[in-house]
N, C-alpha and C positions, 0 to 999 in steps of 0.2 A: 504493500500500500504506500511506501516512500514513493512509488512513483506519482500516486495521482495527486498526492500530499502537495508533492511537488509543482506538479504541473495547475492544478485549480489554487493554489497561491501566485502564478505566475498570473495566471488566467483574473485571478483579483485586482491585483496590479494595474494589468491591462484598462482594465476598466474602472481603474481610480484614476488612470492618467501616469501611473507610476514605473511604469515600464513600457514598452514602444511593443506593436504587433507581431515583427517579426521576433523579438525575443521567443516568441510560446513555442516555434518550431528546436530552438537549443534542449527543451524540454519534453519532448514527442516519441524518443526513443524507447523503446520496448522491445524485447523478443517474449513474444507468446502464441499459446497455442489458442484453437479455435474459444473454449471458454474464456481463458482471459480476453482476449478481442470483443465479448460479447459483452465483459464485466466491467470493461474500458468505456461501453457504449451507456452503458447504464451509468457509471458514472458521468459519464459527458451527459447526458440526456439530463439527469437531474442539476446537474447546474446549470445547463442551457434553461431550464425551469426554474431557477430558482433566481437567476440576474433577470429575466423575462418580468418576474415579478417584484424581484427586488426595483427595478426599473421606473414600476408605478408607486412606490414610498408604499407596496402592499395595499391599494387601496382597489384591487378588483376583485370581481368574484371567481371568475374562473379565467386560467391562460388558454392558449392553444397557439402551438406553433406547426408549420410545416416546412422540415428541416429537407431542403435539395442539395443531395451530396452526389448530384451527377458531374457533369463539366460546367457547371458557373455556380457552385455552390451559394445556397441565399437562406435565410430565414425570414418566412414569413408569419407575421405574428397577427393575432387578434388577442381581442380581451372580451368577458362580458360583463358589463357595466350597468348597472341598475335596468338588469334585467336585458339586455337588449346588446348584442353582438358590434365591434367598433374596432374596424384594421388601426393598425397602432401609427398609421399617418392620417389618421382621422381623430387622434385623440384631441380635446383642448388645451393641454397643458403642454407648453413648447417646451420646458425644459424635458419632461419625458420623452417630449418625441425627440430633441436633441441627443439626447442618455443614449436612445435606442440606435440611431441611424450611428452616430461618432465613434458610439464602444463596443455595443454590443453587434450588430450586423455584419460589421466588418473581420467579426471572428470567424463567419461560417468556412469560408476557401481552409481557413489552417485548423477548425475541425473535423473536415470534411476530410482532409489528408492525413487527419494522426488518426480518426476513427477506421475509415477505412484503408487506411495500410498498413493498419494491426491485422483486420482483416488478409486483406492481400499474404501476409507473412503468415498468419496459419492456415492458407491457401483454402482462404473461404470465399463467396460468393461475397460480393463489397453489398453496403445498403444505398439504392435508387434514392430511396424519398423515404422520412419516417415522420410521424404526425406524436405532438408529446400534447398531453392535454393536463391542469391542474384546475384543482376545486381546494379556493383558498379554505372555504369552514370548516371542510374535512383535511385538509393539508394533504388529499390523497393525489398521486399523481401516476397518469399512464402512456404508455408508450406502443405504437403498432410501427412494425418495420415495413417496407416493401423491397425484398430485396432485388438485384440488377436480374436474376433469374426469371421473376417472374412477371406477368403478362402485362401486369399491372406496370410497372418501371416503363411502360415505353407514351403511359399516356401522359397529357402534356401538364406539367404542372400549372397552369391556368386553368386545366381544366381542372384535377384534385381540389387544388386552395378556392373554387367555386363551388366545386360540388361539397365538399365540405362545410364552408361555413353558411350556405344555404340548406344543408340540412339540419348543423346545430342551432341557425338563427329558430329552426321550429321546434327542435328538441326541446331548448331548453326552455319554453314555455311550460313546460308539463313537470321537469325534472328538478327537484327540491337542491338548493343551493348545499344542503349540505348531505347530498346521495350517498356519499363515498363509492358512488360507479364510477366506469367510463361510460362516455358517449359516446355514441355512433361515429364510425372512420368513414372513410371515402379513398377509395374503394374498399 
């Protein structure tokens, strides 16, 4: 665990302004097999969810991101905010959406390369696209992968991050803030 020790303190840094981006790639080294790879992803995942929120001073109900770790890696975030779904360049408060576009977005290319070339090295199949979802009352958080294998990885992520938060924008009518489920993915 020194390594992830290591690397989500650099990863903090980053995003206090305290270290520069390319720094996180000095820290990215690992030899692992296929579980460690998955257990690397899982940590990434949850800190990807936890700056996501850290980001709004904790003042949403639930996150969702959709993380593209094909060739222009990006994260696409939404939040849901008194009741009702809001892509995080639609928020009103500019410092968050400063927070999000300066520190955090610009991480996905050098997660995208430490997650899946963990993978790559214990000659597993990389992840296409994964979708992370949190529910601040329950502090429960989930994650669905789609990896490059399957059928799903070749649709266009406009279409996912649509279909997606057009299904949650109805879901989450009916589904009590503090579920402790997931919601509905896409695909």
């Amino acid at each position: 665990m020194g390594f992830f020790n290591r690397f989500f303190k650099k990863v903090e840094e980053v995003n206090k302004g305290e270290a520069a981006l390319s720094e996180l790639e000095s820290e990215l080294y690992i030899e692992s097999p296929e579980e460690e790879a998955r257990n690397y992803w899982v940590e990434m995942a949850q800190n990807i969810i936890v700056n996501v929120v850290k980001a709004t001073d904790n003042s949403v109900e639930r996150a969702f991101v959709l993380v593209d770790m094909r060739e222009q890696p990006s994260f696409d975030i939404f939040y849901q905010i008194d009741g009702r779904l809001v892509m995080w360049n639609q928020l009103e408060d500019t410092s968050i959406k400063e927070k999000l576009e300066n520190e955090l977005l610009p991480q996905a290319p050098a997660v995208a390369s430490a997650v899946n070339g963990n993978f790559e090295e214990a000659e597993h199949v990389k992840i296409a696209y994964a979708e992370l979802q949190f529910e601040w009352a329950t502090g429960a958080w989930f994650s669905h992968i789609i990896w490059e294998d399957d059928d799903n990885a070749k649709l266009a992520k406009e279409e996912i991050l649509s279909q997606w938060f057009n299904t949650l924008s109805a879901e989450i009518k009916t589904q009590p803030l503090d579920s402790d489920a997931k919601l509905s993915w896409y695909p």
